[in-house]
C-alpha positions in Angstrom: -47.2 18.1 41.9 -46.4 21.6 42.8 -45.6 22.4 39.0 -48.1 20.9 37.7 -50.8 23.1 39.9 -49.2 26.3 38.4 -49.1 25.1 34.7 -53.2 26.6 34.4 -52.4 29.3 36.5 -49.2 30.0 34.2 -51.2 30.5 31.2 -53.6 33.2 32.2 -50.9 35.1 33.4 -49.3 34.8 30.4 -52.2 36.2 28.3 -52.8 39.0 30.9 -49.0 39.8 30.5 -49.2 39.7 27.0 -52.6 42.2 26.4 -51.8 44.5 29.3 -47.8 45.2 29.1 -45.3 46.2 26.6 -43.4 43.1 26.2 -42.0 43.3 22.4 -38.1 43.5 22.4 -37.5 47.1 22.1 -34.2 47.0 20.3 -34.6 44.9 18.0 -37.1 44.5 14.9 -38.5 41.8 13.0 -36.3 43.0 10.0 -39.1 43.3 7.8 -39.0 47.3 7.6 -35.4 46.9 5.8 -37.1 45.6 2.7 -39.3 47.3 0.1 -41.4 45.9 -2.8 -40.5 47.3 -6.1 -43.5 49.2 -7.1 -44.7 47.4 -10.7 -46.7 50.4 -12.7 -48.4 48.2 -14.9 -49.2 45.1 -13.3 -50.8 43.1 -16.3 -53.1 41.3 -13.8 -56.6 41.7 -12.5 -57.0 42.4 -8.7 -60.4 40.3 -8.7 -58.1 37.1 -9.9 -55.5 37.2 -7.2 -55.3 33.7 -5.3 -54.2 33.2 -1.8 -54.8 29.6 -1.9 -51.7 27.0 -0.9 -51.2 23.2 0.6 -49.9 22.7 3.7 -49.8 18.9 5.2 -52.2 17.4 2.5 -54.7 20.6 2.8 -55.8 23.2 0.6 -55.7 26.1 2.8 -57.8 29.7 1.6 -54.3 31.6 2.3 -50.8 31.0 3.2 -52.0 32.6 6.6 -51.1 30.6 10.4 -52.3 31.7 13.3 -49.3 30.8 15.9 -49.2 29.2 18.7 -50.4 31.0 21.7 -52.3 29.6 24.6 -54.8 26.9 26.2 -55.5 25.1 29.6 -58.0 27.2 31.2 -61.7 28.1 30.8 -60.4 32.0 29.8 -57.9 30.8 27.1 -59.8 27.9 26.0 -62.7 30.3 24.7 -59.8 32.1 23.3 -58.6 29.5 21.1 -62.5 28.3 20.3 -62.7 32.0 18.5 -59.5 31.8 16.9 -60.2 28.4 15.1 -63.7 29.6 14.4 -62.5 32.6 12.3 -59.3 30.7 11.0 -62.4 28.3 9.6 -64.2 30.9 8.0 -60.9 32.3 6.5 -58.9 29.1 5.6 -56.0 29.8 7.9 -53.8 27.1 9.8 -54.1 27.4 13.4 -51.7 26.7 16.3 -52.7 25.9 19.4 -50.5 26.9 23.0 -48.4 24.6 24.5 -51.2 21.2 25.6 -48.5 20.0 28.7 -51.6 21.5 31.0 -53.9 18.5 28.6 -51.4 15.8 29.6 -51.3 16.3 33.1 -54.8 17.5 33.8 -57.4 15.3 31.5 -60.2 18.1 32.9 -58.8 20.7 31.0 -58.6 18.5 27.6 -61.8 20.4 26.4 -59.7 23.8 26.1 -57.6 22.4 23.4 -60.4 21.0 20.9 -61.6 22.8 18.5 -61.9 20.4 16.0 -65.5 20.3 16.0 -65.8 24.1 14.3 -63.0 24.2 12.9 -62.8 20.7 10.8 -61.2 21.1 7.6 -58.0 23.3 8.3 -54.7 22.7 9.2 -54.7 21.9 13.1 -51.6 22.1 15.3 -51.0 20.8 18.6 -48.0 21.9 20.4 -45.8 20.6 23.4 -42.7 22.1 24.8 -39.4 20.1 23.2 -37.3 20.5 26.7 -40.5 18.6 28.3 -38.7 15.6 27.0 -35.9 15.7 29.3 -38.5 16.2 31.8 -40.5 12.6 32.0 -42.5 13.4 28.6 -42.8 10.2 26.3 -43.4 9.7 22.6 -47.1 7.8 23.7 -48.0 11.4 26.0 -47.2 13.4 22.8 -49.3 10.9 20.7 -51.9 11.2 23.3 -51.9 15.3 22.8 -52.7 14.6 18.7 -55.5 12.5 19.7 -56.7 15.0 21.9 -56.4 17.8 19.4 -57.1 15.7 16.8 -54.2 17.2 15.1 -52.6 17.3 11.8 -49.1 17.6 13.1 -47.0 18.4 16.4 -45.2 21.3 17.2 -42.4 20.9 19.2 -41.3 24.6 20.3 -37.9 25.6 21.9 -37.8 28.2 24.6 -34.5 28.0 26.1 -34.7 32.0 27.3 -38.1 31.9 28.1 -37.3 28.7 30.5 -34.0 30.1 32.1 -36.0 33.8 33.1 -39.4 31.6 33.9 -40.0 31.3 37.8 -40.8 27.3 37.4 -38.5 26.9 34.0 -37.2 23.6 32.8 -33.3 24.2 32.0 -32.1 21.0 30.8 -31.8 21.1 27.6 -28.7 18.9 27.0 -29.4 15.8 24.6 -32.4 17.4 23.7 -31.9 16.9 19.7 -31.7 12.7 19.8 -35.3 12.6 21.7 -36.9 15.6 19.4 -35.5 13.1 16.5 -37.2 10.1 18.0 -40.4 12.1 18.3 -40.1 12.5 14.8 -39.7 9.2 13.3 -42.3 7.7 16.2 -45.3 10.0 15.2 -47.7 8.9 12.9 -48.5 13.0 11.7 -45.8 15.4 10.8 -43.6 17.0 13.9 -42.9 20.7 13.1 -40.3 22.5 15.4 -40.3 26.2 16.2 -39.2 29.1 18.1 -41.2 31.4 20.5 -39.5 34.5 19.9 -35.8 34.4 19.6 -35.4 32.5 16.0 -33.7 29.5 14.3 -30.9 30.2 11.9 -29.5 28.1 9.3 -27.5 25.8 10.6 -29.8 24.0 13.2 -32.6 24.4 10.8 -31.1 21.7 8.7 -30.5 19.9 11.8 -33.8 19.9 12.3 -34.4 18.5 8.9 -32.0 15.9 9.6 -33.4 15.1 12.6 -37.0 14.4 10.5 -38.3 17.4 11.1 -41.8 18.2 8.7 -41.3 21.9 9.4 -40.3 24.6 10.7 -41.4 28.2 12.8 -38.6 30.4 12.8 -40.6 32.7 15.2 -38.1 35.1 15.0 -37.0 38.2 17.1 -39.0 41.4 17.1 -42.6 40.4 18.3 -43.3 39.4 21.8 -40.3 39.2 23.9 -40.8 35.9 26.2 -38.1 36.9 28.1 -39.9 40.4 29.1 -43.2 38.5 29.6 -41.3 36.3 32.4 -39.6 39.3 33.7 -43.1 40.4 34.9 -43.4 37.3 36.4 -40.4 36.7 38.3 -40.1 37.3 42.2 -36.1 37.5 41.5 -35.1 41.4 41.7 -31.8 40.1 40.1 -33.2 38.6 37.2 -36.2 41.3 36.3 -32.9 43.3 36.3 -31.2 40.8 34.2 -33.9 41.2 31.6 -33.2 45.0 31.2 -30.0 43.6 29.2 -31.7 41.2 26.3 -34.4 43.6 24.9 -32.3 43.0 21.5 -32.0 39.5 22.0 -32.7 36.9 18.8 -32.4 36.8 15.6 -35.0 39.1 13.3 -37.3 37.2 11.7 -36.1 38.5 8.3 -32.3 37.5 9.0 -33.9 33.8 9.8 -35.9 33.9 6.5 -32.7 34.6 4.3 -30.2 32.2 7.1 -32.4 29.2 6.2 -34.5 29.2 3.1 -31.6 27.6 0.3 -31.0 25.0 3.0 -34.2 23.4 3.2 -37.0 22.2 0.9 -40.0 23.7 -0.3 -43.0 23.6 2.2 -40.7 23.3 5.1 -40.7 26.9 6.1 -43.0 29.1 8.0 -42.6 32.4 9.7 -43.3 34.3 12.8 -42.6 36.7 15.0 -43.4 40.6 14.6 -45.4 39.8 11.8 -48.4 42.6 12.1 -49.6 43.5 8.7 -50.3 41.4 5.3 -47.6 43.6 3.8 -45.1 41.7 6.4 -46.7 38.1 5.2 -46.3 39.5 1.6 -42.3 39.9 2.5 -42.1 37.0 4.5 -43.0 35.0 1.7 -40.9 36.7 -1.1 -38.1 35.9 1.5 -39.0 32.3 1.5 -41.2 31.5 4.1 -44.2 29.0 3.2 -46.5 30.0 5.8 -46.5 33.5 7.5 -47.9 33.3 11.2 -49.5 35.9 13.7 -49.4 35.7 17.2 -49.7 38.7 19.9 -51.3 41.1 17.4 -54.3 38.9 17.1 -55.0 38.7 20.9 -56.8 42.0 21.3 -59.4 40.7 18.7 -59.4 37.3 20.2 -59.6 38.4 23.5 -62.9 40.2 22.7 -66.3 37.8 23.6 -67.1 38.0 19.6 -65.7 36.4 17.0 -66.5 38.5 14.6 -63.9 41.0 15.5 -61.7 38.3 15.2 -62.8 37.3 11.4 -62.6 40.6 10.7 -58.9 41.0 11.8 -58.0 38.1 9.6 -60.1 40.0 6.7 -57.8 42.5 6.8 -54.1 40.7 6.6 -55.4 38.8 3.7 -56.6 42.0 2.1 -53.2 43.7 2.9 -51.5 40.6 1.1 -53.7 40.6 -1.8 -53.2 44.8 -2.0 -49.2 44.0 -1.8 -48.9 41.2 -4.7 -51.5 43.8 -6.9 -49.0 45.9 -6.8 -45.6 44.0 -7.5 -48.0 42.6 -10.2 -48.4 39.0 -9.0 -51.0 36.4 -9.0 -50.5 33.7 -6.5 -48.4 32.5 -3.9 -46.1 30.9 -6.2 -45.4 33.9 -8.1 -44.9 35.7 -5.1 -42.1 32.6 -3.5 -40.2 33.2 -6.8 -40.5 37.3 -7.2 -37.2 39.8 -7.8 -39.3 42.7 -6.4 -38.7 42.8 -3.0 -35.1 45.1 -2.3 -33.2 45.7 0.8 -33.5 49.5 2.0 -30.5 51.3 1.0 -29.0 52.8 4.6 
């Protein structure tokens, strides 16, 4: 009972952590700055007839835009995620919603992960921590969370450093792979797995695959560091110390991009993680990615009590992408998946 009384609790200070201290990994990068479109001169195409438009689980989304996973479970954060879906709406992103273990075990705070009801035709994903399955967590509670989100898939994200630093972490992570494939096949929507900030490289991707896997978050290294978010959390002088030591722990988001993206299907891959300009979805894409998710660097905006500020942050990526593809000279997201204009950065 004790952990379950801190899981709320948990979550504010997360997004207080996350708005009010440096937590991004500070020697290592996303990987996206050692890559650089090939300027196109004459681009044969007319800016006004650039499309963002894609698919993602059966829906025509506005752009190939996510906003990731972040938070929920509390008044604070649940009027956090009710602006996020509200300008993802208005834009035609996919959302993801935080972590909804605080939904299973506390009904009362449900509410803070629906947003359904303004934001009803895009792309909704609920999300549930995979090493909670060694921890009691059935295939009926994570078909409960869908019906409470009314979701359009499951994420199921790993956190194996974020757990081991956390005060209250869940370590067990042995046999974890057989119960995240039995998720899989049970579920009546797509199960998605991802990262929270460390990646997923090739090799387990197509594990994941395997294992029936929809998708896939690589949420790479150089964004927000949940190791350094726990350090400021942690009562342990030996382990905030500890932390000191993996500020270039992961793998960049870039290096997951090129690890994974001839293994595995179209539509199965989406990226994250440093992500903080539509010039970095424009590269994630050209790299392979499907989807290219932000996370931390839209929690200022969402953080504020309008949403317009919010709407008008997600204005700005797409803008950004659109500005990039203009000037390689392509005209939709396809074109982009299959350019020869993005080069590696000669050292």
């Amino acid at each position: 009972m004790l952990e379950q009384k801190q899981t709320p609790k948990r979550k504010n200070e997360h997004i207080e952590i996350a708005l009010n201290k440096d937590v991004t990994g500070k020697k290592v990068t996303s990987g996206f700055e050692r890559y650089r479109f090939l300027h196109q001169a004459l681009p044969e195409i007319d800016f006004s007839e650039i499309s963002l438009s894609t698919r993602f689980l059966g829906k025509r989304m506005k752009a190939p835009l996510l906003i990731s996973s972040m938070t929920g479970g509390t008044k604070e954060t649940g009027e956090i995620n009710k602006r996020l879906a509200v300008a993802a709406q208005q834009r035609g992103w996919a959302v993801g919603l935080g972590s909804g273990r605080a939904a299973i075990e506390y009904p009362e705070v449900a509410e803070t992960f629906q947003v359904r009801s303004v934001a009803p035709d895009i792309p909704l994903l609920a999300n549930l921590g995979a090493v909670q399955l060694n921890y009691g967590v059935s295939v009926d509670d994570c078909r409960r969370l869908v019906e409470i989100v009314e979701a359009d898939a499951l994420i199921l994200h790993l956190n194996p450093m974020q757990e081991v630093f956390q005060p209250e972490g869940n370590t067990r992570f042995r046999g974890l792979l057989s119960k995240i494939e039995k998720v899989c096949r049970a579920l009546e929507v797509p199960v998605g797995i991802k990262e929270v900030g460390s990646g997923i490289d090739g090799d387990l991707a197509v594990k994941l695959y395997n294992a029936g896997a929809a998708f896939i978050d690589v949420a790479g290294a150089g964004g927000t560091s949940w190791i350094q978010v726990e350090k400021y959390r942690s009562k342990k002088p030996l382990l905030k110390e500890a932390a000191e030591s993996f500020l270039d722990w992961g793998i960049p988001t870039a290096d997951c991009l090129i690890g994974i993206r001839k293994k595995v299907p179209q539509g199965f891959l989406i990226a994250s993680g440093g992500l903080s300009s539509g010039v970095d979805a424009a590269k994630a894409i050209a790299l392979g990615a499907d989807l290219a998710g932000f996370g931390r660097s839209l929690l200022p905006a969402a953080a504020r009590k309008s949403a317009d500020a919010m709407v008008a942050r997600l204005e700005k990526i797409e803008l950004e992408l659109k500005l990039a593809m203009f000037g390689i000279g392509v005209a939709d997201v396809t074109e982009l998946k299959k350019t020869n204009r993005l080069t590696a950065v000669r050292d």
